[in-house]
BAFI-3210 file (N, C-alpha, C; in Angstrom, 3 decimals, decimal comma, padded with zeros to 6 digits):
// residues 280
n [1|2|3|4|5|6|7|8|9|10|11|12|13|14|15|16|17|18|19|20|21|22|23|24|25|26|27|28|29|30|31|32|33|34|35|36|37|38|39|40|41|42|43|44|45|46|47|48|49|50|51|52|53|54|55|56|57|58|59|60|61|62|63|64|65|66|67|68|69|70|71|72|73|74|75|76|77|78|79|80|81|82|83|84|85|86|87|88|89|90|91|92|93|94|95|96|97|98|99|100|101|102|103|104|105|106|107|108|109|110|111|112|113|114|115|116|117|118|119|120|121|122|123|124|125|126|127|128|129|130|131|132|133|134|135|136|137|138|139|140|141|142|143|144|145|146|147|148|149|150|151|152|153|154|155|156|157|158|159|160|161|162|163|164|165|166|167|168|169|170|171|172|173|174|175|176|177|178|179|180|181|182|183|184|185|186|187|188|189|190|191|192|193|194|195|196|197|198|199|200|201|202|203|204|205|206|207|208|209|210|211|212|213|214|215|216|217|218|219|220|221|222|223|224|225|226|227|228|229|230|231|232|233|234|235|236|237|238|239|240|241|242|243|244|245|246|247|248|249|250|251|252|253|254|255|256|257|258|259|260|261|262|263|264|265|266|267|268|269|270|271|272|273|274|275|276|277|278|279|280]
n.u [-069,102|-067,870|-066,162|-064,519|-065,124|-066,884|-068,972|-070,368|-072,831|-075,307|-077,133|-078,645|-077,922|-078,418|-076,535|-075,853|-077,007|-079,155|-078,039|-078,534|-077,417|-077,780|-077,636|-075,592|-075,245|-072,401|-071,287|-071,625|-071,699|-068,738|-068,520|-068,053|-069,646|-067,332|-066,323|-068,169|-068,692|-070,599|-071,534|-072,006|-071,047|-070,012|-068,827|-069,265|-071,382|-071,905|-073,234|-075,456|-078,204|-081,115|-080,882|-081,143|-079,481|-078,045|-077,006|-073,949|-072,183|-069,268|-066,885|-064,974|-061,163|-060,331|-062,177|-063,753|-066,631|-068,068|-069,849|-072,805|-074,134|-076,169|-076,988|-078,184|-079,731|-081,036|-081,964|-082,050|-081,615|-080,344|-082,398|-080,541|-079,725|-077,083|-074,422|-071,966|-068,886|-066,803|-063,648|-062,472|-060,801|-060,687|-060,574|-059,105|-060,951|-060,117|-061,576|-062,198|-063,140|-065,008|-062,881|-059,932|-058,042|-058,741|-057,143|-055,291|-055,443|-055,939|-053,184|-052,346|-053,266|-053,021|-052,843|-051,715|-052,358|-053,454|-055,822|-057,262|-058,646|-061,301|-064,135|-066,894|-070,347|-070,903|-073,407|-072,963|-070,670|-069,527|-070,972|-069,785|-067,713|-065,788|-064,178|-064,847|-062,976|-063,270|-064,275|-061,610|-060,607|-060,094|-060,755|-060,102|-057,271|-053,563|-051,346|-050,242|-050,846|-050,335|-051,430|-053,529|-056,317|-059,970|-060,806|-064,012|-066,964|-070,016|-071,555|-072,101|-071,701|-069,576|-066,173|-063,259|-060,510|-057,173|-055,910|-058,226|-057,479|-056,099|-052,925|-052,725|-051,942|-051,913|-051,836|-051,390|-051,564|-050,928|-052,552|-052,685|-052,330|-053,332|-052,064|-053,012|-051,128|-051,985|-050,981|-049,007|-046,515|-043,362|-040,583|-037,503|-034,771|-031,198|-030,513|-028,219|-027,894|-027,154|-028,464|-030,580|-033,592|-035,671|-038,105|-039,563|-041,594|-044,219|-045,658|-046,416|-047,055|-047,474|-047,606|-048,101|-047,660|-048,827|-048,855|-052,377|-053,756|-051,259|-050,960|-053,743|-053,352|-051,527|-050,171|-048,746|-045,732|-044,821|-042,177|-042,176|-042,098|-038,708|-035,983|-032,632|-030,952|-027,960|-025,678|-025,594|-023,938|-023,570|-024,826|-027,363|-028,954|-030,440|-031,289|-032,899|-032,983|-035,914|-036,284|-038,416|-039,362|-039,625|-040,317|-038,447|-041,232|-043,064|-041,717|-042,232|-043,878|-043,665|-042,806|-044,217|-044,510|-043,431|-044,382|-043,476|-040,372|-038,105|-037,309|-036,747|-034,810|-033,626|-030,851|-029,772|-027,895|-028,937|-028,554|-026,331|-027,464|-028,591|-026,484|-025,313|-026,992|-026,882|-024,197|-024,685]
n.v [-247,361|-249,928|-251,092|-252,260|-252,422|-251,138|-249,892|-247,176|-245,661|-244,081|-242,109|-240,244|-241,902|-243,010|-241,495|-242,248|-245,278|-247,178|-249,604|-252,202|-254,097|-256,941|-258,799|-260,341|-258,419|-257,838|-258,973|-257,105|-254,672|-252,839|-252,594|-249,854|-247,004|-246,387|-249,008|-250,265|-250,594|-250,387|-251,151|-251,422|-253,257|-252,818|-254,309|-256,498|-256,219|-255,485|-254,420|-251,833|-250,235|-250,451|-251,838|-253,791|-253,638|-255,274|-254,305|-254,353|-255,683|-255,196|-256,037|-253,954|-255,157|-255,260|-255,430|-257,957|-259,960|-260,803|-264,062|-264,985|-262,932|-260,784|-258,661|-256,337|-254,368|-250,994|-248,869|-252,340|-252,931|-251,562|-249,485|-249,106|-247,131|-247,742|-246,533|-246,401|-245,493|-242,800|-241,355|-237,664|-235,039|-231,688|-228,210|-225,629|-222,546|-219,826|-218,644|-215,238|-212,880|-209,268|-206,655|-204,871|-202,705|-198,993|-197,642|-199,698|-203,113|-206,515|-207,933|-210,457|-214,046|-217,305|-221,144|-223,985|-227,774|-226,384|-227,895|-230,870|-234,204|-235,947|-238,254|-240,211|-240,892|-241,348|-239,855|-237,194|-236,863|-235,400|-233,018|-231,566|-228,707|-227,346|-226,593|-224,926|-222,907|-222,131|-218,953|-216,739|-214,167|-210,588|-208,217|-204,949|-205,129|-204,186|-206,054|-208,872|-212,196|-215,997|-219,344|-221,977|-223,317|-224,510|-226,955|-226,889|-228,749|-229,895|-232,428|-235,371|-237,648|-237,518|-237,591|-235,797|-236,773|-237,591|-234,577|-232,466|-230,284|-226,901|-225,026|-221,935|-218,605|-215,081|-211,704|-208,692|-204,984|-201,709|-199,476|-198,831|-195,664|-193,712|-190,310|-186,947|-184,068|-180,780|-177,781|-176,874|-174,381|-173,918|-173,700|-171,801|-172,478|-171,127|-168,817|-166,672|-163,719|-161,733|-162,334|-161,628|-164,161|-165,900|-167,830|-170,088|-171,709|-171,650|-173,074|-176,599|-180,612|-183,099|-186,669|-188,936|-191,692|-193,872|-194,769|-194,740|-193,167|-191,169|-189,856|-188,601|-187,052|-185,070|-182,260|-180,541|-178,835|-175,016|-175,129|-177,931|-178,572|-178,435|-175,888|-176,076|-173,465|-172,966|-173,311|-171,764|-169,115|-167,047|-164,721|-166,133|-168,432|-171,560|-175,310|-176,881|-179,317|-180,439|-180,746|-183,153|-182,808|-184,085|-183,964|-185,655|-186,498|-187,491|-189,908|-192,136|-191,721|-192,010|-190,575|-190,867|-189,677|-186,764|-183,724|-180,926|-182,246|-180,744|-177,041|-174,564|-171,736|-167,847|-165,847|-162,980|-159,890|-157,210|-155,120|-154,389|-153,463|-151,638|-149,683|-149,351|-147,708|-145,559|-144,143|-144,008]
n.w [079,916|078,113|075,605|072,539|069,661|066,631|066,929|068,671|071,107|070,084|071,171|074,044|077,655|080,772|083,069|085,673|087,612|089,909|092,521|093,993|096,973|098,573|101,280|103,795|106,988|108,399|105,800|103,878|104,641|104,550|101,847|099,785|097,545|095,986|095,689|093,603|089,919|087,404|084,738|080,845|077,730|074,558|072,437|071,015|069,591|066,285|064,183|063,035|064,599|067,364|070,618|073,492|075,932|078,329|081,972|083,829|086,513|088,825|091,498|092,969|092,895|095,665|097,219|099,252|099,618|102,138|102,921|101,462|098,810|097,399|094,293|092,854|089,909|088,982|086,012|085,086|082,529|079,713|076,754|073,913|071,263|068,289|066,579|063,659|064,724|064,172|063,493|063,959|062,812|063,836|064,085|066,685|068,321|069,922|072,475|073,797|075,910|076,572|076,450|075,639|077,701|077,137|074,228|073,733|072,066|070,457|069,360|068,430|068,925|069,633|069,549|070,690|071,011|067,388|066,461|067,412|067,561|067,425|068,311|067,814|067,272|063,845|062,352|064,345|064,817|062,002|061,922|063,140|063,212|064,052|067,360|070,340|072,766|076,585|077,431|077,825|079,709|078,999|079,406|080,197|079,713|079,722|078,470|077,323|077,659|078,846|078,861|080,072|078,314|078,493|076,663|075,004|075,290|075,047|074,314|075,674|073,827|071,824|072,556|072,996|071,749|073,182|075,369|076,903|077,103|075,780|075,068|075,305|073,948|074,251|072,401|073,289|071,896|072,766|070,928|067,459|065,223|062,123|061,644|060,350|059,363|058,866|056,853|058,779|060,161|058,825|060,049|060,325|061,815|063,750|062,010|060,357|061,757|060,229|057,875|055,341|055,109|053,416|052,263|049,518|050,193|053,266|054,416|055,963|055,508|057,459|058,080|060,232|062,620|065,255|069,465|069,919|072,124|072,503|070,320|070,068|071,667|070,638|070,385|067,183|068,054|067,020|066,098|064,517|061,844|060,856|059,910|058,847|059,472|059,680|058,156|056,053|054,966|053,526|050,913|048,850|046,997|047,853|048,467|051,455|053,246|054,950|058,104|060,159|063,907|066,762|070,413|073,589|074,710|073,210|071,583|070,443|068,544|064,789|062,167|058,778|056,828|055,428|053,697|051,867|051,178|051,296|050,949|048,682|049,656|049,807|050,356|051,802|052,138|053,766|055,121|053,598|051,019|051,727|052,488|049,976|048,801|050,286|049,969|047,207]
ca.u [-069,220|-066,590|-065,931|-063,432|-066,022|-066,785|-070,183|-070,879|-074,163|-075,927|-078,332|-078,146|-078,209|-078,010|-074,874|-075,952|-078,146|-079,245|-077,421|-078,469|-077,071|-078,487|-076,569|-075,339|-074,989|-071,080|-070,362|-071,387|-071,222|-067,642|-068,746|-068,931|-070,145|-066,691|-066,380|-068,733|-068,909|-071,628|-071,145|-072,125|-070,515|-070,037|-067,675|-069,560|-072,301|-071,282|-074,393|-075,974|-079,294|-081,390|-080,456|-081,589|-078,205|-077,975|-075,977|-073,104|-071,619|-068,170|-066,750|-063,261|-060,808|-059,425|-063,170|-063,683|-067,747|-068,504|-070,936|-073,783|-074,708|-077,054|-076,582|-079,557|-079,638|-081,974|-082,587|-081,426|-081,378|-080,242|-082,259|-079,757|-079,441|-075,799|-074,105|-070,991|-068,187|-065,502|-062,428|-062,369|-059,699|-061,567|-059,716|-060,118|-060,985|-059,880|-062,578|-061,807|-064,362|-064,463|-062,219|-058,522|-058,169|-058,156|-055,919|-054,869|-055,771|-055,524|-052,638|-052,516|-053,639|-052,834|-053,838|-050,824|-052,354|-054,573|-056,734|-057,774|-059,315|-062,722|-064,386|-068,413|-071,432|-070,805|-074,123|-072,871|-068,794|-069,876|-071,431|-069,205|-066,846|-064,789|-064,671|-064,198|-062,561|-063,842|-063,885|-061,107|-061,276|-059,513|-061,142|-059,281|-055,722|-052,723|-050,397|-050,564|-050,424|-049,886|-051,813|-054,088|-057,469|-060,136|-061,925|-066,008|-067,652|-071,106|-071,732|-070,985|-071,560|-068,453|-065,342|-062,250|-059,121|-055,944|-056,379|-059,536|-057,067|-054,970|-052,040|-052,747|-051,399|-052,731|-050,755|-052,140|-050,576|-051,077|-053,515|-051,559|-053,383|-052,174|-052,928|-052,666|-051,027|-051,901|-050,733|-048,116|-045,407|-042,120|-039,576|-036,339|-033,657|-030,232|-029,940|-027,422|-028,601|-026,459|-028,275|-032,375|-033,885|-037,151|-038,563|-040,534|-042,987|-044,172|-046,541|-046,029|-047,721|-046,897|-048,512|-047,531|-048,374|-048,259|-050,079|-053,930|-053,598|-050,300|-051,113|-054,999|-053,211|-050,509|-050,460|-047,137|-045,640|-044,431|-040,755|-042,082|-041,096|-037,626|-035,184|-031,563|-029,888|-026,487|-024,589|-026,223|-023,176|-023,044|-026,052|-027,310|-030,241|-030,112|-032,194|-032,851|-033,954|-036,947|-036,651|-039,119|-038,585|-040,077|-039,358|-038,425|-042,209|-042,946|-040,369|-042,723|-044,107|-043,111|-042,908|-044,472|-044,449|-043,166|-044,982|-042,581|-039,089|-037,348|-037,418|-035,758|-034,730|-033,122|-030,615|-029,671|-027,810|-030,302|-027,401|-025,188|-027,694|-029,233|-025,286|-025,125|-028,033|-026,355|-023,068|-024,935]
ca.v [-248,060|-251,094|-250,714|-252,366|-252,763|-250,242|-248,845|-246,240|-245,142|-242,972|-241,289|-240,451|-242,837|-242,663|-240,930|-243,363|-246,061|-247,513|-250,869|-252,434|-254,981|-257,527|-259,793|-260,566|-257,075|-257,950|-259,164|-255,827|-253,330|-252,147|-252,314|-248,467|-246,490|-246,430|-250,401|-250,999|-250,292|-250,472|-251,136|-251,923|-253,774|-252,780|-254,755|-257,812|-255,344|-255,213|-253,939|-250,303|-250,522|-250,278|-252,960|-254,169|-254,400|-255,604|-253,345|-255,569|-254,841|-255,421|-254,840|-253,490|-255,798|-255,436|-256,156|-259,950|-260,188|-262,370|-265,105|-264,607|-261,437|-260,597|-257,197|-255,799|-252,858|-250,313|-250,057|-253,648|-253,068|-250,113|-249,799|-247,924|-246,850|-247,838|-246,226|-246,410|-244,597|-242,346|-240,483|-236,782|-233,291|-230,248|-226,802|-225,290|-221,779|-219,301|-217,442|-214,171|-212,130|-208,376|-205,297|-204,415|-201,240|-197,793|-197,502|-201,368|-203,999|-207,722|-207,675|-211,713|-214,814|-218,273|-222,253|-225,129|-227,640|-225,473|-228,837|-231,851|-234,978|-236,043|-239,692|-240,384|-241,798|-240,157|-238,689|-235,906|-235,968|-235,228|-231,789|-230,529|-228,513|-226,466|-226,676|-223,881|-222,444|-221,542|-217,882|-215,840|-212,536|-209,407|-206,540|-203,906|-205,365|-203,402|-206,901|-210,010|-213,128|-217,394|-219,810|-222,855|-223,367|-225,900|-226,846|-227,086|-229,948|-230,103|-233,279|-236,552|-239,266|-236,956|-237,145|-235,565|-237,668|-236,996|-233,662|-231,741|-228,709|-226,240|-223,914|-220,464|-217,322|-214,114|-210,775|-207,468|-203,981|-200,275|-199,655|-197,884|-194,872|-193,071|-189,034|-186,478|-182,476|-180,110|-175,941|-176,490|-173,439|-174,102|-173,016|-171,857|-172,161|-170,947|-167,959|-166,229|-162,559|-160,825|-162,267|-161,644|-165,453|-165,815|-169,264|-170,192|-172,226|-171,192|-174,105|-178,023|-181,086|-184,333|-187,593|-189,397|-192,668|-193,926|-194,991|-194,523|-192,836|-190,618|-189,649|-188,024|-185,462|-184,488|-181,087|-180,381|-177,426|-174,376|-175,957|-179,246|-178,338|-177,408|-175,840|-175,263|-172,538|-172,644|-173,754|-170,367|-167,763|-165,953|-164,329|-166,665|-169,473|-173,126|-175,990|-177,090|-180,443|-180,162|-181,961|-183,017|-182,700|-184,490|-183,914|-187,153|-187,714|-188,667|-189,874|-193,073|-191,383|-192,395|-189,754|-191,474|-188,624|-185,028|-182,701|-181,099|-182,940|-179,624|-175,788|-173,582|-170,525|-166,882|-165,293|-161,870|-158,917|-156,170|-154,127|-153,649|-153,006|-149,802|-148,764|-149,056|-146,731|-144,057|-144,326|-143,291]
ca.w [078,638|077,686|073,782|071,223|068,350|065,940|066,960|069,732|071,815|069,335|072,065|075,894|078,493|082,207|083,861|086,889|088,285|091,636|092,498|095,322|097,887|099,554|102,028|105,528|107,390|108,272|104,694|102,562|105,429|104,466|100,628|099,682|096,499|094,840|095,645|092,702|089,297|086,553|082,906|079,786|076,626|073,799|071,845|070,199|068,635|064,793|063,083|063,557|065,374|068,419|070,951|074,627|076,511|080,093|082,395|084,590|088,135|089,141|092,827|093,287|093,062|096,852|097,778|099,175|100,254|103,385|103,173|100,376|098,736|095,451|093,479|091,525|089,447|088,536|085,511|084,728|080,958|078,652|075,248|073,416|069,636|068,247|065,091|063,641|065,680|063,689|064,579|062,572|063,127|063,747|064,479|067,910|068,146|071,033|073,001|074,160|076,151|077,350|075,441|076,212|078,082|076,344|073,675|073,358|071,188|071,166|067,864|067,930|069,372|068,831|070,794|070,819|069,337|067,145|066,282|067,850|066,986|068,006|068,534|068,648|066,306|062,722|062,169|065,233|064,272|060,486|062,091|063,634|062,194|065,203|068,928|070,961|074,206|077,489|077,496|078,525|080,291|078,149|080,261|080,757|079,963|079,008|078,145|077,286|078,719|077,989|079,711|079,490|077,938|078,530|075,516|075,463|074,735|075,559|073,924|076,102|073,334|071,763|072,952|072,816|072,202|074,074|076,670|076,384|076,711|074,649|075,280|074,825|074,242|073,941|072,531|073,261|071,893|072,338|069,052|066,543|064,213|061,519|061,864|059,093|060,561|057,212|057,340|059,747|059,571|058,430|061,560|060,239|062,897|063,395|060,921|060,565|062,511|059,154|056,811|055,212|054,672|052,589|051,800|048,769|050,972|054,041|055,520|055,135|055,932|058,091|058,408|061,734|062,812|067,081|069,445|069,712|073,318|072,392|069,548|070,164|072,738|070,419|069,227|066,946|068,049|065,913|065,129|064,558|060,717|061,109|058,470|059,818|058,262|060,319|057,244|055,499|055,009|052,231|050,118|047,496|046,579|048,784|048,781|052,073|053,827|056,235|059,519|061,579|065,005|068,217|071,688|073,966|075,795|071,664|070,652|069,884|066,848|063,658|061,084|057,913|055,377|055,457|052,776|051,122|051,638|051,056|050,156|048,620|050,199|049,267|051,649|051,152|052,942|053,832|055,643|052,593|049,860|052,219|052,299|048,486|048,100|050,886|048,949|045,672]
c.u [-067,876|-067,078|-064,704|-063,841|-065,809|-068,210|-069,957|-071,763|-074,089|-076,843|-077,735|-078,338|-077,852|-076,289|-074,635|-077,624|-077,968|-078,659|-077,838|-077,794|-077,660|-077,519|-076,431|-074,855|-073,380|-070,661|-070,787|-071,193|-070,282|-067,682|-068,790|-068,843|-069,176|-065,696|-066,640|-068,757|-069,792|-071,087|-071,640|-070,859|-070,734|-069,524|-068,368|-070,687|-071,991|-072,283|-075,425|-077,503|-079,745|-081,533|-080,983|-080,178|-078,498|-077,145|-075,408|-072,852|-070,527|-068,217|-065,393|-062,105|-060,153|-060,831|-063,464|-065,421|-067,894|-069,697|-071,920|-074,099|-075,267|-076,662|-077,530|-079,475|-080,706|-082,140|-081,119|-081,135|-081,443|-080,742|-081,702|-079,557|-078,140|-075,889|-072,323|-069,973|-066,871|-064,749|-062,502|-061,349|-060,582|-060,633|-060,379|-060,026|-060,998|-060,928|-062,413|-063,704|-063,975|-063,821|-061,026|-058,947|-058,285|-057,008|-055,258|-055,564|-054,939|-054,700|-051,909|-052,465|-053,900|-052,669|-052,524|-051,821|-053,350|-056,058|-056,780|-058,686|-060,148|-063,423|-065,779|-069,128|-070,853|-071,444|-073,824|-071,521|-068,999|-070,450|-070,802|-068,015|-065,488|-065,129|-064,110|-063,933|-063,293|-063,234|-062,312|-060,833|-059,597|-060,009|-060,382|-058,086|-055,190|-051,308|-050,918|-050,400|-051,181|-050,501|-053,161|-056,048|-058,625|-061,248|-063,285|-066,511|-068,914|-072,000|-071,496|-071,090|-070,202|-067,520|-063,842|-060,788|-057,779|-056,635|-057,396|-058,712|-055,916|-054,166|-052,252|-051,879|-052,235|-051,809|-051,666|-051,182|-051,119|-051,464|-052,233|-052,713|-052,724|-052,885|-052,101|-052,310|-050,886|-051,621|-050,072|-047,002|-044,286|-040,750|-038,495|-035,585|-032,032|-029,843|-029,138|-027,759|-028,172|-027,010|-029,956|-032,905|-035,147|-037,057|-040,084|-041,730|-042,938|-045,156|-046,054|-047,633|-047,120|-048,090|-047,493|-048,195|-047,476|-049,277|-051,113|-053,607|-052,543|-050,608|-052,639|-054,507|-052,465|-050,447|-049,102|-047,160|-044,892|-043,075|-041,111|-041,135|-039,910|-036,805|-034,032|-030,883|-028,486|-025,369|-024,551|-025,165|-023,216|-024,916|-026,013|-028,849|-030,054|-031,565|-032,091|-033,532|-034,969|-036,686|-037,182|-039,000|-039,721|-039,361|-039,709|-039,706|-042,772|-042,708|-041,107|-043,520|-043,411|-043,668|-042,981|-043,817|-044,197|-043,453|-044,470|-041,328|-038,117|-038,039|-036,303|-035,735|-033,455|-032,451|-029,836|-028,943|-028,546|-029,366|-026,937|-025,896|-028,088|-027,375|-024,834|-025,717|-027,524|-024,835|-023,837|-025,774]
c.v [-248,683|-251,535|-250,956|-252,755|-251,551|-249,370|-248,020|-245,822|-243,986|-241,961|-241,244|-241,273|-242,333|-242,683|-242,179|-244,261|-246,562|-249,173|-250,794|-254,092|-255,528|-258,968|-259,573|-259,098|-257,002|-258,033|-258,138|-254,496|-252,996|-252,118|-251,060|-248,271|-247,331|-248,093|-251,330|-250,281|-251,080|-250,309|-251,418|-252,412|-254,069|-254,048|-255,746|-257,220|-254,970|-254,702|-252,877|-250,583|-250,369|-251,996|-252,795|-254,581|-254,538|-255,043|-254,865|-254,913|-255,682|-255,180|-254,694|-254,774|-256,228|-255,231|-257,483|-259,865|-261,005|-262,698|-264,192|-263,221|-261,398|-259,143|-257,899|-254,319|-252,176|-249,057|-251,726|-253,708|-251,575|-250,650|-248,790|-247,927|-247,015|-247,683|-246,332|-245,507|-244,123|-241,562|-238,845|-235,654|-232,400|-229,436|-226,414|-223,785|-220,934|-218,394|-216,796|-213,299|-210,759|-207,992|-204,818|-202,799|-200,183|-197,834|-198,938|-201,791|-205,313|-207,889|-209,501|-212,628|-216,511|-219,748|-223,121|-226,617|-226,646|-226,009|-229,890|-233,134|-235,630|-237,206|-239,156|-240,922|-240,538|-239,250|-237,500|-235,687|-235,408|-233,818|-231,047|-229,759|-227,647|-226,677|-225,746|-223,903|-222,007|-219,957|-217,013|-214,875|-211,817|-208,317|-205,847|-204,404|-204,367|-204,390|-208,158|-211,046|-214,801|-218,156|-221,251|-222,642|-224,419|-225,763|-227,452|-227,906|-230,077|-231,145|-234,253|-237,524|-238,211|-237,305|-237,173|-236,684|-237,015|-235,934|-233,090|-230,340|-227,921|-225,261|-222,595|-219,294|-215,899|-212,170|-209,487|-206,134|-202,806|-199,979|-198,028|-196,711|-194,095|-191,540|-188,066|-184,831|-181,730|-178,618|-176,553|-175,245|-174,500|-172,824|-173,219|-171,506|-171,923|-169,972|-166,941|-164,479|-161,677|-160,919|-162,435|-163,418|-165,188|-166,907|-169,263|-171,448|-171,709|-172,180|-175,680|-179,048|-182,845|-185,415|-188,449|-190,938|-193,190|-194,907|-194,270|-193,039|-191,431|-189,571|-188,401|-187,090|-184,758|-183,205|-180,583|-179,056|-176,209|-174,555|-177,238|-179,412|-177,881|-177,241|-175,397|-175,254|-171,823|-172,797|-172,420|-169,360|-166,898|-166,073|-165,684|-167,590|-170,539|-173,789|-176,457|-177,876|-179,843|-181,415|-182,193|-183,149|-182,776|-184,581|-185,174|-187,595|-188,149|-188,838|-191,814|-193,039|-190,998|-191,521|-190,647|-190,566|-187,293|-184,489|-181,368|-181,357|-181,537|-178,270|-175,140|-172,039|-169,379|-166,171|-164,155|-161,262|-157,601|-155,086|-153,228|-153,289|-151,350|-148,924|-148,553|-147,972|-145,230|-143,422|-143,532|-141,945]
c.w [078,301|076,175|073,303|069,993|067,934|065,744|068,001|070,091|071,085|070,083|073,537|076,260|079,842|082,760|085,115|087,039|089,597|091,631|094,339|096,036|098,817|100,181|103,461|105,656|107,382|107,057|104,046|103,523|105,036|102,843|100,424|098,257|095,362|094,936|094,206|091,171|087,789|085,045|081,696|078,679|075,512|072,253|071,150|069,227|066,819|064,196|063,522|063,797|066,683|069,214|073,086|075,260|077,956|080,631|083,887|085,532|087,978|090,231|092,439|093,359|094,811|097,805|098,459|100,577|101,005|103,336|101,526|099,837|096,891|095,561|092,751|091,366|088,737|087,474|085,099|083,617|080,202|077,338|074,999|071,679|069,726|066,968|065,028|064,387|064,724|063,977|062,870|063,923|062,964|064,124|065,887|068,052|069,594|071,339|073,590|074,281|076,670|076,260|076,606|076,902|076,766|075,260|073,269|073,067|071,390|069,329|067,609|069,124|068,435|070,067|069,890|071,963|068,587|066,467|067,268|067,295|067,877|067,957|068,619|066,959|064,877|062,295|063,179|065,060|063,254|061,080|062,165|063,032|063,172|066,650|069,420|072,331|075,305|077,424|078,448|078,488|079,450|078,661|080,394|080,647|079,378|078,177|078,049|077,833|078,001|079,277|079,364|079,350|077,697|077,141|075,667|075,029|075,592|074,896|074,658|075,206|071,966|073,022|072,558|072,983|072,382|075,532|075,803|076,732|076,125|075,424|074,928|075,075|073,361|073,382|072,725|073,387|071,685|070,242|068,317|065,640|063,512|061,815|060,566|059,670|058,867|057,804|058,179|059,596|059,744|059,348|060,934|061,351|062,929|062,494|061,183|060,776|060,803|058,093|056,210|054,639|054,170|051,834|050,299|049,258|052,262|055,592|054,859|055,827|056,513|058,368|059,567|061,985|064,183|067,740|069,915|070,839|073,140|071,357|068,821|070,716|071,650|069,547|068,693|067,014|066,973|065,177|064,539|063,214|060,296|059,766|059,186|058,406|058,932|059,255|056,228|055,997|054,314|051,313|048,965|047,929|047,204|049,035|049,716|052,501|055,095|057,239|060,634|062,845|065,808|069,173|072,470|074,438|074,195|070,607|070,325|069,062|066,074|062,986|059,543|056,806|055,969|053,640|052,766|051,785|051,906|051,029|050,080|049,150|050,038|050,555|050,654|052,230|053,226|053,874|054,210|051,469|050,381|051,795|050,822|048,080|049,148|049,830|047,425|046,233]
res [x|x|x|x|x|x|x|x|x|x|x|x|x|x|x|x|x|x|x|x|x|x|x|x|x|x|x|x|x|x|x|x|x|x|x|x|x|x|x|x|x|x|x|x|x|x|x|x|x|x|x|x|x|x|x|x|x|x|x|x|x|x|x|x|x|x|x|x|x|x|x|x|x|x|x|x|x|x|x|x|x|x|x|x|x|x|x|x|x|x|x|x|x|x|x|x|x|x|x|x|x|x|x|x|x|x|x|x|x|x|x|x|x|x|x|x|x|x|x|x|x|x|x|x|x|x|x|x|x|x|x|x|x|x|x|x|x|x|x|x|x|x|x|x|x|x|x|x|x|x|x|x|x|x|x|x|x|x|x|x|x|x|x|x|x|x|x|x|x|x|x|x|x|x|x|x|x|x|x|x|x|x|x|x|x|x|x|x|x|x|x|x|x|x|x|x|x|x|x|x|x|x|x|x|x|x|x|x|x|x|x|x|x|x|x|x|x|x|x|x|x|x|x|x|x|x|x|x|x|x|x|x|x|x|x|x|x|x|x|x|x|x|x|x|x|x|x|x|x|x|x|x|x|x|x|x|x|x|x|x|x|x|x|x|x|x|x|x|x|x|x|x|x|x|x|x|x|x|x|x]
***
């Protein structure tokens, strides 16, 4: 189709037709397929309607036929509906098929450009409102990955202006979850062997957040809540920070919340009050 007017083929028409050759055997013998080409013309059509066009032949320019030759084509005439032809921006939308491995998630995805603009009769641009991607595969990944995307058009009296394809990229990250650990004991460490400790709490509670995978095995063990009482000399009352404590395989969970930040705790000599009471 040869078009600088302002209508466009509103309906299908033939992808191909039969063209035949008739002439001296020497002068079209070396003629082949992509010698000739078939056309229509658009361009003088100004007014929306159904129309009887005649389809044309060309040969190649570095063709030169010996002695006589006719060309006939089959069909000889396209009736074709013609409507106005407008240009519109639609968004293009990435298709992702298939589920990340275990434990991962696809945590963003994004198409350079992330629109396009679209050519054809208006009653079928006026529909459309997005064009999407040929699927791509997400099975089982553990990472992401950048790469190109062809966009779908299953329309041919549409078409795409510029490339029919987009840049993609795809991010995919170990799924995150938050988890809630309630009654845990409270592990005082470090006390001083001389001296009686006694806490006014005795369990806490931690909220944790990791990932998915890490995070389902993890059972906190009996220090997780730690209280260090190395600074603990002398009998008396002390408020003391709690600190939670992970060992290095995860050390990629994030301690959100610790339930209670502190306690207070009572240290005493046991020793010297029994020798008070032998003494009396």
């Amino acid at each position: 189709v040869e078009n600088s007017g302002s209508l466009t083929p509103a309906e299908q028409y033939p992808a191909k037709i039969k063209v035949t050759l008739w002439g001296d055997a020497t002068g079209i013998g070396s003629i082949g397929e992509n010698d000739i080409t078939a056309f229509i013309n658009l361009s003088d059509f100004e007014t929306e309607g159904t129309y009887r066009i005649p389809i044309q032949t060309r040969l190649a320019g570095t063709v030169t036929p010996l002695g006589n030759m006719e060309i006939s084509m089959e069909p000889a005439v396209l009736t074709l509906r013609l409507a106005t032809s407008i240009r519109k921006q639609v968004p293009v939308t990435l298709s992702l098929k298939g589920i990340p491995a275990d434990g991962y998630e696809v945590t963003e995805s994004s198409l350079e450009p992330a629109a396009v603009e679209i050519e054809g009769p208006a009653e079928l641009v006026e529909k459309i409102e997005e064009l999407v991607t040929e699927p791509l595969s997400i099975e089982a990944r553990t990472n992401g990955f950048s790469g190109t995307a062809a966009i779908i058009n299953h329309d041919p009296l549409i078409s795409i202006i510029g490339k029919s394809q987009v840049q993609s990229t795809v991010k995919i990250s170990e799924t995150t979850i938050k988890k809630q650990f309630d009654n845990l004991p409270i592990y005082f460490d470090k006390q001083n062997q001389g001296l009686s400790i006694t806490a006014d709490k005795k369990t806490g509670s931690l909220e944790v957040q990791g990932p998915k995978r890490l995070l389902e095995r993890w059972s906190p063990p009996e220090n997780t809540l730690t209280v260090s009482c190395e600074n603990i000399t002398a009998a008396g009352v002390y408020t003391l920070p709690i600190v939670p404590v992970l060992s290095a395989e995860y050390s990629k969970l994030k301690i959100l919340q610790v339930n209670p930040k502190s306690v207070q705790v009572t240290a005493a000599f046991p020793e010297a009050s029994e020798e008070g009471e032998i003494h009396r």
